[in-house]
N, C-alpha and C positions, 0 to 999 in steps of 0.2 A: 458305519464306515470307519475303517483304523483310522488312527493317526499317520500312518502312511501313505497311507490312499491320498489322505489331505495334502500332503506334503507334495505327493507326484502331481497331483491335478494343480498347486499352487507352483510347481515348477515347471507347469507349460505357460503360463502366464509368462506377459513380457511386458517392459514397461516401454517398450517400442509398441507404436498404435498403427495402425490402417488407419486410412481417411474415415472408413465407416465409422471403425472403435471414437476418434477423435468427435465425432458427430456426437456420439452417446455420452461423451463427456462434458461438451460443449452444453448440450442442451442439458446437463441435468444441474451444471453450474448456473447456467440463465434462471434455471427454476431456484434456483437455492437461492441466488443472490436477489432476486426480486425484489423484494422489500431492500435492501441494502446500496447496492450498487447500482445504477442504470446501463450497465452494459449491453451491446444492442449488437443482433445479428445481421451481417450483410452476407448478401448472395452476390456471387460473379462465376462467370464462364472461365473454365482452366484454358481449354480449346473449344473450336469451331464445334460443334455435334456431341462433344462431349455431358456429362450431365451438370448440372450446377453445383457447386460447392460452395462454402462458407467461412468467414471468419468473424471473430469478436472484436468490438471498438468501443472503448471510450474517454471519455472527452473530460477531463477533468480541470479545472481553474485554480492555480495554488498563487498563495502572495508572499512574493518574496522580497526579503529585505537585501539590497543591491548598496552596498558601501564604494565607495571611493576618495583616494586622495590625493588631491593632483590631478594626474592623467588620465581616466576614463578607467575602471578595474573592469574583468570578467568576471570578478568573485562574486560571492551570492553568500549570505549568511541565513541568519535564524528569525521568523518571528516571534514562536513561543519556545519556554525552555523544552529544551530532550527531542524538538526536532527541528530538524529543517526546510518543512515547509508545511503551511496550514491549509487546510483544500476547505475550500469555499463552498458550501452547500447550495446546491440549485435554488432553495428558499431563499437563501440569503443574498443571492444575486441582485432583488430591486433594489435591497438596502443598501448596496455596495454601488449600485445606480446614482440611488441619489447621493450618496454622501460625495461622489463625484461630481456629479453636476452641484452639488453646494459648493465645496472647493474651488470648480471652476468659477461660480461666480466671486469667490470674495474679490477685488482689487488687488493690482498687483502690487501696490503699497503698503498693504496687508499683509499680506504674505511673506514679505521682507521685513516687515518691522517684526514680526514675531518671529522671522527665522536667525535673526539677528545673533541674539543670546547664546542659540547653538554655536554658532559660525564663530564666532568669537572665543567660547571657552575649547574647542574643537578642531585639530586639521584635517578630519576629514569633513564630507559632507554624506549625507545620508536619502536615496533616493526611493522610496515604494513603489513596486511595482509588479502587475499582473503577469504570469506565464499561463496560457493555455495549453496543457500536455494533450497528446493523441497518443492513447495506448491501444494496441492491435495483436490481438493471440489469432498467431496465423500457423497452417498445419505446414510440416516439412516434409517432405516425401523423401529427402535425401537422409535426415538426419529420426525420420519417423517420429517427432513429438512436436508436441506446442513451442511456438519460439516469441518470445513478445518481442513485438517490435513498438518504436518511441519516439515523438519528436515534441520538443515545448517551445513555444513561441511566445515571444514581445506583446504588448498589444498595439505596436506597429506594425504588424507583420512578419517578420525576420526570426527564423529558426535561431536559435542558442547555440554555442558553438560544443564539441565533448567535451570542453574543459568546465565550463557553464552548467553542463549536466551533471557532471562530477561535484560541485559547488551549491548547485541549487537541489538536487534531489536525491543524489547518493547521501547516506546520513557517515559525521564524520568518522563514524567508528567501522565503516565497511569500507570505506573508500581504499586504505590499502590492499584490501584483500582483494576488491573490485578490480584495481588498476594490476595487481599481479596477477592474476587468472587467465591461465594459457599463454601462450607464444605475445599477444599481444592485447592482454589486459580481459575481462569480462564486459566491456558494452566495444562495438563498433560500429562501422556503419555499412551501410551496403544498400543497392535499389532493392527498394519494398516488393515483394514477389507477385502482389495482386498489383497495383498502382502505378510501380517501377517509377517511384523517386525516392529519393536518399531518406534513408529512415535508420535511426542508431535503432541498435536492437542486441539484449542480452544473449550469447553466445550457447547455442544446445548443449557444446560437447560435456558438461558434466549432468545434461537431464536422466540418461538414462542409469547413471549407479547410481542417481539419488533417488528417482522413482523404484529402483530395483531393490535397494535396500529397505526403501518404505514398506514395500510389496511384501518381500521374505519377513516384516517383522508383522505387519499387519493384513496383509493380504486374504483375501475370502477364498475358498476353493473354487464361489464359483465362478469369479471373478469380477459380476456386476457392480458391487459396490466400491470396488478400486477403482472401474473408471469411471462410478459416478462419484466419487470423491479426486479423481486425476486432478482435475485443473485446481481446486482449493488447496490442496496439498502442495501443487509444485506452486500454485503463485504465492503462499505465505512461505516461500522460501525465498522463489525469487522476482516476486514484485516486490520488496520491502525495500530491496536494494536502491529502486530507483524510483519511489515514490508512491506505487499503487500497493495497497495490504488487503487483506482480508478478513472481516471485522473476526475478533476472538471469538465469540458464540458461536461461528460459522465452525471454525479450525479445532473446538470444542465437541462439537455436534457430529464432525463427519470427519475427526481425526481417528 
């Protein structure tokens, strides 16, 4: 087969999906990521009689460092150097258990007399705390690609506000390019399409020139392996932006 032949068969390819193509993507990222990520498939009904369809969730724990001085801040800083937030490994969860329930129990005279030292050479005060994120690779029929959608919570309950999101999980060196993207920034919010409640969610309109240019430089003739590399390709582009990546041996393996 010429080299042209490959080029014409590689320029019927799109990086626009059908729900079907979206399915062979989805599922071959669940197989890739297995060992890695615990991403989990949920089924729901689009309509009455219609067939069942699918999307991707998960459920990730990060611990953020939350500063304030004075007044209560929305801001959100860094646990470890070069990022802004540490995700907490499913294993490490009992440990994170208890060192809470120990905390809880010291006295609360305790915990003053040692916070002391801070307070004093310090005007701010410095508070730890848990966000539980929900990430959701839901298919678009208007915009034909994967759209992640996002919400991080308290562990009181209470969704984060987008300026919180921008602070806790956007890393600082994207956040301008984040907050200029499009008519009105690259995350916003809107009712989640399966769920219908308010769910921020990174914006399609530039999925398909980036899948497209991926395509024309890497793309197969036959097409199969683009869309079983689709979802790791587009989410280490753009889940880094707001917290979820893709480990590098993956983006290695099936770039």
């Amino acid at each position: 087969m010429t080299s042209d032949t490959h080029q014409h068969q590689r320029s019927r390819l799109s990086a626009r999906l059908s729900y079907s193509n979206f399915e062979v993507a989805i599922n071959a990222f669940l197989h890739q990521t297995r060992h890695h990520t615990p991403w989990s498939y949920v089924e729901y009904s689009p309509r009455r009689g219609q067939p069942l369809q699918g999307y991707l969730t998960l459920t990730k724990l990060v611990h953020s460092h939350h500063a304030s001085s004075g007044a209560p801040s929305t801001s959100t800083g860094t646990l470890s150097t070069g990022a802004r937030i540490r995700t907490i490994d499913p294993a490490d969860q009992l440990l994170l258990d208890e060192l809470a329930e120990q905390l809880d129990d010291i006295p609360d005279g305790e915990q003053e007399e040692e916070a002391d030292p801070v307070v004093e050479n310090s005007t701010s005060t410095t508070t730890f705390d848990y966000l539980s994120v929900n990430y959701h690779i839901v298919f678009s029929p208007s915009y034909q690609v994967p759209v992640l959608y996002f919400n991080a919570y308290r562990p009181d309950g209470p969704a984060i506000s987008l300026e919180e999101i921008y602070e806790s999980l956007v890393p600082e060196e994207w956040r301008g390019a984040v907050r200029d993207a499009g008519l009105n920034g690259g995350i916003s919010q809107q009712d989640h399409p399966v769920l219908n409640t308010p769910y921020f969610y990174m914006h399609p309109c530039e999925t398909v020139p980036l899948m497209e240019t991926i395509l024309q430089n890497n793309g197969s003739p036959s097409g199969t392996p683009f869309l079983e590399n689709y979802i790791v390709t587009w989410l280490s582009f753009t889940g880094q932006a707001i917290g979820v990546s893709v480990p590098t041996d993956m983006v290695a393996t099936n770039g």
